[in-house]
N, C-alpha and C positions, 0 to 999 in steps of 0.2 A: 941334271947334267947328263945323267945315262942317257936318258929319253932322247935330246940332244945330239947326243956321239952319234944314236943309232941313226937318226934321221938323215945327219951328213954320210954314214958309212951306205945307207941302204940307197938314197938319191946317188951315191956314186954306182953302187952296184948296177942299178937303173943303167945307165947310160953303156957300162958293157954288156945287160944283158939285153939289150934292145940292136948292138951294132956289131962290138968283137965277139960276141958266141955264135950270131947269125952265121958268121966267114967261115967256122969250121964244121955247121952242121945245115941239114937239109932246112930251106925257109919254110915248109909245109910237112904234114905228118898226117896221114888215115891211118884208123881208125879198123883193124882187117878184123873178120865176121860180122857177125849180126848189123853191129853198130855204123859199120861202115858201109857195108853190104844195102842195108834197109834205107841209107839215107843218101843213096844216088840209085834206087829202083825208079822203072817207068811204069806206071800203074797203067798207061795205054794199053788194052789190050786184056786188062786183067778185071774189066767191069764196064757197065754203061747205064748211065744217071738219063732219067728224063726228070726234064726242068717243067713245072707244072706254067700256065701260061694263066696268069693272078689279073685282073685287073688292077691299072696303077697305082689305085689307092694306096696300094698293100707296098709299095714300092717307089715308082718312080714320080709320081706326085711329091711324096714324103719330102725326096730329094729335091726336088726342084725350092720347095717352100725353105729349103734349110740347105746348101750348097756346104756349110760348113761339117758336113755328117761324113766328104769324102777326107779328109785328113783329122778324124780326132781319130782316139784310139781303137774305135771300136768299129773301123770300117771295113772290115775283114768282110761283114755282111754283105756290102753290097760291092767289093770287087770278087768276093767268091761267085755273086752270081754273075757279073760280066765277064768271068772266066769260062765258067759253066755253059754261057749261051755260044762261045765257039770253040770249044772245048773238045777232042775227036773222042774223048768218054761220053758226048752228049749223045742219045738215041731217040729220035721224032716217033720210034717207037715204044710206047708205056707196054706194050707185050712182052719186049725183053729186056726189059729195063733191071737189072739185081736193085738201084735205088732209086726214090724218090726224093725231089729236092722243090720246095715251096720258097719260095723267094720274099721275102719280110723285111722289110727293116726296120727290126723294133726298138733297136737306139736311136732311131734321128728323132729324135723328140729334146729339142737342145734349151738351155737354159741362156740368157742373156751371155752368159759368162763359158758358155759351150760346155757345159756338162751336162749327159741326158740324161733324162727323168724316163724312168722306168715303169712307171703307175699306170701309164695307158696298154701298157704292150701286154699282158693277160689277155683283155678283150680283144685284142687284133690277131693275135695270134689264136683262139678259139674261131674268133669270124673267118680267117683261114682256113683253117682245118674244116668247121661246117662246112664251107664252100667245096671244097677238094673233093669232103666225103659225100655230097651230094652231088656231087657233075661228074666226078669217076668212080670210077669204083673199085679203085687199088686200097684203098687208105684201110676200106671196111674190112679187107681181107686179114691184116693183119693189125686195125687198132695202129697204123705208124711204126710197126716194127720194122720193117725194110723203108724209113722214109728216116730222113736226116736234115737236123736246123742247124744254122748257125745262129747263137744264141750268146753272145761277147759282152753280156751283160758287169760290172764287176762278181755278182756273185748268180751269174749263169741264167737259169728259168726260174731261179727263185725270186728273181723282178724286184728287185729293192736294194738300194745302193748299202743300207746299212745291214750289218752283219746279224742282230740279233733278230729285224722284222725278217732280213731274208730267209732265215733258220726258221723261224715263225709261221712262213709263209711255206716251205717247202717247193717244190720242183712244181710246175703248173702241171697238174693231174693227168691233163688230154699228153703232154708231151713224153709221161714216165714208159712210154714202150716205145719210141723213138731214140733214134742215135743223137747226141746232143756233141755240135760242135764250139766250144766255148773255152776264152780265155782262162776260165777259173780252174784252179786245179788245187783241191786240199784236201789229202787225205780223210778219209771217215768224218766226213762232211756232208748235211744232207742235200746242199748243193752241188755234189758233184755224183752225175749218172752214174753207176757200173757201166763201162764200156763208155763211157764220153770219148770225144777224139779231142786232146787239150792244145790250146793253138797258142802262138805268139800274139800279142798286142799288136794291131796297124805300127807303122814305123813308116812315114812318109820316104820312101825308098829313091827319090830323084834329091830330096835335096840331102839324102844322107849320102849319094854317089858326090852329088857335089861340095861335101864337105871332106871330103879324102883327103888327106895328104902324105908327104913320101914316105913309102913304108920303114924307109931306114931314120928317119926322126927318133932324135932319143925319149926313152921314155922313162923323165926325170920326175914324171909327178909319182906319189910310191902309195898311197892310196886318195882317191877320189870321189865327191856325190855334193849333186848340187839338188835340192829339195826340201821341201818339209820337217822339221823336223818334230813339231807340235801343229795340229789343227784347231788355231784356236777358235774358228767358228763350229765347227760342228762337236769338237770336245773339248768346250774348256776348262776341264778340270784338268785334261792332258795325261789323263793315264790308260785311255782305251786307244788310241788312236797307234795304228803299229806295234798294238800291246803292249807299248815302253819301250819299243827296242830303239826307235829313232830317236825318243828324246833320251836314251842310254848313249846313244853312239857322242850326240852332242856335247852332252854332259862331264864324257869319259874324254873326249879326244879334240875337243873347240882348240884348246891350245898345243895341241900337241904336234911339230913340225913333220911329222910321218903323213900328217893327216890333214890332205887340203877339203874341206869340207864345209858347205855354207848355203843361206836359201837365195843366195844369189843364181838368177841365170843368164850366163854373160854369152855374147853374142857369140863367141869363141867355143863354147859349150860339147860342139863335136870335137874340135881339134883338142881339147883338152885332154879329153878321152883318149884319144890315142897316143897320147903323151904320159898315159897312165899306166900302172904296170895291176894295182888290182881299183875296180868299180865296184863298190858298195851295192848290193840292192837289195836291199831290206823291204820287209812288207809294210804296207798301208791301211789302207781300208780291207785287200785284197793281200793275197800273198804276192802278187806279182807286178809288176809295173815295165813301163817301156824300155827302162834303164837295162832290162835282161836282153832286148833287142838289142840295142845301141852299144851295150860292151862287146857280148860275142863280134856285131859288125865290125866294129872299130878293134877286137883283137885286144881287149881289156881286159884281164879275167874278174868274171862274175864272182864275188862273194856274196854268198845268195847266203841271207838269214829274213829265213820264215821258214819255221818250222813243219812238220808234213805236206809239204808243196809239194804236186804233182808238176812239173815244169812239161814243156810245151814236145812234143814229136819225144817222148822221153825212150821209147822202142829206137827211135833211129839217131834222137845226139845223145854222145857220151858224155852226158852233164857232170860226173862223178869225175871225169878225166880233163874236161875243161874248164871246171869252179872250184870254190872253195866254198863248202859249206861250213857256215858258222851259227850254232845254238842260241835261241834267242834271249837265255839265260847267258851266255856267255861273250855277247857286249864288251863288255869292260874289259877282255883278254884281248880284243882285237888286236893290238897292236905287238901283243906275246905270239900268239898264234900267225900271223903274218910276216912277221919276221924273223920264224921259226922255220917256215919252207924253205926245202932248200935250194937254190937256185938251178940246180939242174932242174928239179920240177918244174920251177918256173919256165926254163925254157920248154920244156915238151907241151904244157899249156898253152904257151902261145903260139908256137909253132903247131898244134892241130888246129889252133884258134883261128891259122893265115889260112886253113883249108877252104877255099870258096864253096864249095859244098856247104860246109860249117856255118858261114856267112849267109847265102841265098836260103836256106831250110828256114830263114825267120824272118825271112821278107815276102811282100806280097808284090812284085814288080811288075808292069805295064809297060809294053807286054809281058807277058806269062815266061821265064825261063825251066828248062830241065832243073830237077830237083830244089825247085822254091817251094812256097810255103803251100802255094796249090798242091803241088804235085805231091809234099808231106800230107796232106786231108785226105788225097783221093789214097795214097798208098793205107792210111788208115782205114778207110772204106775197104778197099780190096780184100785187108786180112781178116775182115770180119766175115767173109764170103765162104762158101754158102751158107745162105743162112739154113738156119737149124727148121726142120718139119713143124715143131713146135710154137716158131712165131704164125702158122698160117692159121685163122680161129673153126670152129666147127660150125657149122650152119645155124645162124642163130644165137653162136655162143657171144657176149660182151664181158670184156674186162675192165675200160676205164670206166671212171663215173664223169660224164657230163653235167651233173650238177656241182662236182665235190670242189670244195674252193673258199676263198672269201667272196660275198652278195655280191660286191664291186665288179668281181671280175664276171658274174653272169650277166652285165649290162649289156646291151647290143654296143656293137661299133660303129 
């Protein structure tokens, strides 16, 4: 009956803190220093990337054979390079280039049901790099230290969708002095580089503009996620899969009227979102999922439970100040903990949450706007700059091992 009271007392709170709080305070809020500061800079001006020129194989063949690679999650790849190629940080000169950028696309390798297989992309990404280090002669100088991938694998260069081969397998050997741009981000992990640039997931940015609706809609759902909550193909025993937390959340909250939550996904799916006051996004396979783009967008606050998650541009959004982080031992409080906030927070979340800044920093959009998620990678790049004396090698001197690896991956391409 408690549980009950709360649900009608919080869905009412809902609708005045989505319409009457708006009337007497500002609808947007930044973010002043670093945080705010870092995530409307113009990296024009403050670096220049030469784009290496790959035969198609490496790339735009891939695409053609599999059309479906420009809208899954992991297509960061290949709009970062169709950013890059007219981009005013591009330089036709490799003499003053601060980076190199190789153009790959080692997800499109799709499965009937569009999810990529990651098993080939070792070998292609070696046949690269040979290629690079024999026709220039930048790569030799520093072994990839001033060259940068984007690499949006679930669990990065470690090539393997599951958690404990990709552990197994560690970071592909040739890429470990290279800058790694990649969705994955988890703490003391040995798939995630020192100094990675951690990015948001693809997020189809036209039909999310065209799922918009008026910002003054109330927002009567009080928490929200539509998804998985058990993978019974790939874990059916059901205890590895989001570490327990998702089959926790179901478990804990299926009937609970706080909590609209189902593996339904209804055509409605964006509008819902914005009718919500907090989005679930719990880890999966990965600690992260699309669901982190799609709240910030739609001005839902992220309740992000996965635990040591590096989240995406974390230098430039104030993830602390627009989530709620939730313990993934602590499940079953969710709905303690949530309805524990107190409403003035709530409004200050959503309101830095309306900051279009906020919004464009996790989209990749076409064309390219000021302060998107391009212009988040290259500001990553910039701060890395100059590099240190010590990436450039001594005459003669080698550090990675081109043989070191699984046999598989020494196969030609």
């Amino acid at each position: 009956m408690r549980t009950y009271f709360w649900g009608l007392l919080v869905i009412a709170f809902g609708f005045s803190w989505s319409i009457t709080a708006f009337e007497h305070n500002p609808r947007t809020e930044r973010i002043s220093g670093s945080a705010g500061d870092v995530l409307e800079d113009d990296p024009v001006g403050k670096l220049k990337v030469y784009v290496y020129e790959l035969p198609s194989k490496y790339n735009k063949k891939i695409l053609q054979k599999d059309p479906r690679c420009l809208s899954h999650m992991f297509a960061a790849e290949i709009y970062m390079h169709r950013f890059l190629l007219s981009s005013p940080v591009r330089t036709l000169n490799p003499q003053e280039a601060d980076w190199f950028y190789t153009p790959i696309y080692a997800t499109c390798d799709l499965t009937p049901t569009g999810l990529p297989l990651p098993f080939k992309s070792p070998r292609m990404l070696r046949s690269a790099i040979q290629l690079i280090s024999s026709s220039w002669p930048y790569w030799n100088r520093t072994e990839g230290a001033d060259h940068f991938f984007v690499v949006p694998h679930d669990f990065g260069a470690c090539f393997h969708y599951q958690e404990e081969k990709a552990i197994e397998r560690g970071i592909l050997p040739l890429l470990r002095r290279a800058t790694l741009v990649q969705t994955f981000g988890q703490q003391n992990h040995v798939c995630l580089k020192e100094g990675s640039i951690t990015i948001p997931p693809y997020a189809p940015p036209q039909k999310i503009q065209a799922r918009h609706i008026p910002p003054e809609t109330p927002r009567s759902i009080f928490v929200y996620f539509r998804g998985l909550f058990y993978d019974v193909n790939n874990d059916p025993e059901g205890g590895y899969y989001a570490r327990g937390a998702r089959a926790a959340v179901w478990e804990n909250f299926k009937n609970n009227p706080l909590f609209d939550i189902s593996t339904d996904h209804p055509t409605t799916y964006y509008e819902d979102m914005q009718r919500a006051i907090f989005c679930l996004c719990p880890l999966g396979w990965a600690p992260w999922s699309p669901r982190l783009v799609e709240a910030v967008v739609f001005g839902c606050i992220p309740v992000i439970i996965a635990d040591d998650i590096v989240l995406p541009f974390a230098d430039a959004i104030p993830w602390e100040e627009i989530g709620v982080f939730v313990a993934e031992e602590d499940v079953p409080k969710l709905d303690t903990i949530l309805t524990s906030i107190p409403p003035e927070v709530i409004l200050r979340k959503q309101r830095l949450l309306a900051n279009p800044y906020m919004k464009r920093a996790m989209l990749f959009p076409q064309p390219a706007l000021p302060g998107d998620a391009f212009h988040q990678i290259l500001n990553g790049l910039a701060r890395k700059l100059p590099h240190s004396k010590n990436v450039y090698l001594k005459p003669g001197e080698k550090i990675l091992n081109w043989t070191a690896g699984p046999v598989g991956d020494l196969k030609p391409w």
